[in-house]
N, C-alpha and C positions, 0 to 999 in steps of 0.2 A: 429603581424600577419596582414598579408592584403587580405587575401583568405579564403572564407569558409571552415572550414575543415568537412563536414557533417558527412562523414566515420568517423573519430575519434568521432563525439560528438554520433553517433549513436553506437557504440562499446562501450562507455563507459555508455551509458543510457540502455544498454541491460544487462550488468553487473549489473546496480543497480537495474532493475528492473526485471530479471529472479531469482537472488539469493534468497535465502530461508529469509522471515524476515516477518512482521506481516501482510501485504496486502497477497503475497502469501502465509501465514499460513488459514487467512481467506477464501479465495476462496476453499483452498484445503479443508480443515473442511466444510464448508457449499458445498460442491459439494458432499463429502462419505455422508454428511446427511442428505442432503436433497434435494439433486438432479440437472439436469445440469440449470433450468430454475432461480430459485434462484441464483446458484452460477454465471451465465452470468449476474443477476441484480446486483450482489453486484460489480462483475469484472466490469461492467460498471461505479457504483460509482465511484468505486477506479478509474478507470480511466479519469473520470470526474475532480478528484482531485488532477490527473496528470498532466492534462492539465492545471488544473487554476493555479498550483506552476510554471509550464513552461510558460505558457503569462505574469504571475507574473514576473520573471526571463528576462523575453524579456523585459516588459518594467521597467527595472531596481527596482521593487518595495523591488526586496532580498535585493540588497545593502541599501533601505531604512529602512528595517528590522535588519538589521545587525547594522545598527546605532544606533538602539533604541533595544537594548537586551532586554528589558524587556519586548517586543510584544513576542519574541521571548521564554522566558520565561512563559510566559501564554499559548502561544500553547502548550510548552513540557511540561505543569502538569497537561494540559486536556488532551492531548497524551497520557500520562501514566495512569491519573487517566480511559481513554476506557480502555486502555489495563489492565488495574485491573479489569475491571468491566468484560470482553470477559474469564479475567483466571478465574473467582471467575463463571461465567457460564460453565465450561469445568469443572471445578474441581465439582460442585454441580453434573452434568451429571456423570462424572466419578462414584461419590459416590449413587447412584441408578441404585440398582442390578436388574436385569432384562433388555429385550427389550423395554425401555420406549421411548419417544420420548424426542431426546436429546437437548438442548441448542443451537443451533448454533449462528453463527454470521449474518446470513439472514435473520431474525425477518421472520414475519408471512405474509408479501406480498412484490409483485415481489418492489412495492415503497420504504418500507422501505428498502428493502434488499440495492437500489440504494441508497440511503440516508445514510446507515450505512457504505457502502463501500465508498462514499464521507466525511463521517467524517472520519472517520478514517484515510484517508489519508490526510484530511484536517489538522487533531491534530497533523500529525507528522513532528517536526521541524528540524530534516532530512533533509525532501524533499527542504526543503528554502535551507540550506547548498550546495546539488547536484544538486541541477539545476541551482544555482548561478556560480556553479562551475564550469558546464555542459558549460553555456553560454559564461565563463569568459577562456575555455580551445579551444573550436573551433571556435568562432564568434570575429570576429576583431572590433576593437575600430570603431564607426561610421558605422556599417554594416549599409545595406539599409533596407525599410520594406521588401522589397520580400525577402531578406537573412532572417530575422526575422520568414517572415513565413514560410519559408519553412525549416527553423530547427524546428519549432511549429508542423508544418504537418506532416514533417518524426516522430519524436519524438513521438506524440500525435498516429498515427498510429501504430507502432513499438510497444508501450506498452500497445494498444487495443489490437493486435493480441495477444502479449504475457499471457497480462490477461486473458483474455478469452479464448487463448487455454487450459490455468490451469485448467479452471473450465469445458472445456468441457473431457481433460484427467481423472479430479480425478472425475467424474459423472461417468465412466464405469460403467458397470453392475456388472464387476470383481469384483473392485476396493470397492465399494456398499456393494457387498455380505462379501468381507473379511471386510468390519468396521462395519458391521451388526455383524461380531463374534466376531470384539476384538472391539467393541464399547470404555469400562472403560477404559480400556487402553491406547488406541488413545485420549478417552480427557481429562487424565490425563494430557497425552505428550503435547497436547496442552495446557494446563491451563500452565505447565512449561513453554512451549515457551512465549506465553501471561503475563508471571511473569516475566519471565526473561525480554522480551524485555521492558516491564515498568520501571524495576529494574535498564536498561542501560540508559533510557533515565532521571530517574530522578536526575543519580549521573553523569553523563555525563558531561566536563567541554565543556560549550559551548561560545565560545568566535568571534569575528571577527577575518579572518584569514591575 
């Protein structure tokens, strides 16, 4: 390839980053429970942690990672080991009956909410795979710094708006009031999800491709 393909790397980083998976399980849970301001702090983490795998990716650090698996292997068992820790908080909420004040993934100020959504997207070793691949699909060998950055900038943009539209959609008042009624329910389904995706990441055969 000798041409930017932005269009294609921005199509395929909307796919990985709209689809349902543990950053947008988090935002959508901390927005029904606790409201749009938390969920925009944690959507900012995460997005924080967007950007640092994409500048990572830009200056070639994925491919330095992919050579030494075993970096790569201690993100995915702190990855799994948050996401154990997020399902073991839904499942406790789940299991107390009444209107109690539930678990979420926002902690108790707008900082930590930012910090918790930057780990998390930090721990997941994932993201090194898709943006290495992101990089490696529309950016040509020897691209220049302004190609560099302005796949960083669409990219890094594209999945602020995304995230944070999440958190301002599932903050409705609607939306609010019906997980005020099936509160157990809802963080059942979430502790499942937070299980499961632990579950994927820890048996996952993760290799250079």
């Amino acid at each position: 390839m000798t041409e930017l393909n932005l269009w294609l790397i921005l199509a395929a980083a909307l796919i990985g980053v709209a689809s349902p998976g543990p950053s947008t399980l988090a935002i959508a849970g901390t927005a029904m429970a606790q409201g749009k301001r938390r969920a925009l702090a944690l959507a900012t983490g995460i997005t924080l942690g967007s950007l640092t795998w994409s500048v990572a990716a830009a200056a070639g650090l994925s491919a330095l990672m992919l050579a030494n698996l075993w970096a790569v292997e201690v993100l995915r068992y702190l990855g799994a080991a948050y996401l154990l820790f997020l399902a073991f908080k839904s499942l406790r909420s789940a299991c107390r009956p009444g209107a109690v004040k539930t678990s979420a993934v926002g902690g108790t100020t707008l900082k930590g909410a930012v910090a918790r959504g930057l780990a998390l997207h930090l721990t997941n070793p994932k993201a090194i795979f898709f943006f290495g691949s992101l990089y490696a699909i529309g950016v040509p060998q020897g691209a220049s710094p302004v190609m560099l950055l302005t796949v960083i900038a669409a990219v890094g943009l594209q999945s602020a708006l995304v995230f944070h539209l999440y958190a301002v959609l599932f903050s409705h008042p609607r939306i609010m009031t019906a997980y005020s009624r099936l509160r157990r329910p809802l963080e059942g389904l979430f502790a499942a999800a937070f299980g499961t995706a632990a579950l994927k990441i820890m048996t996952a055969r993760i290799g250079a491709p």
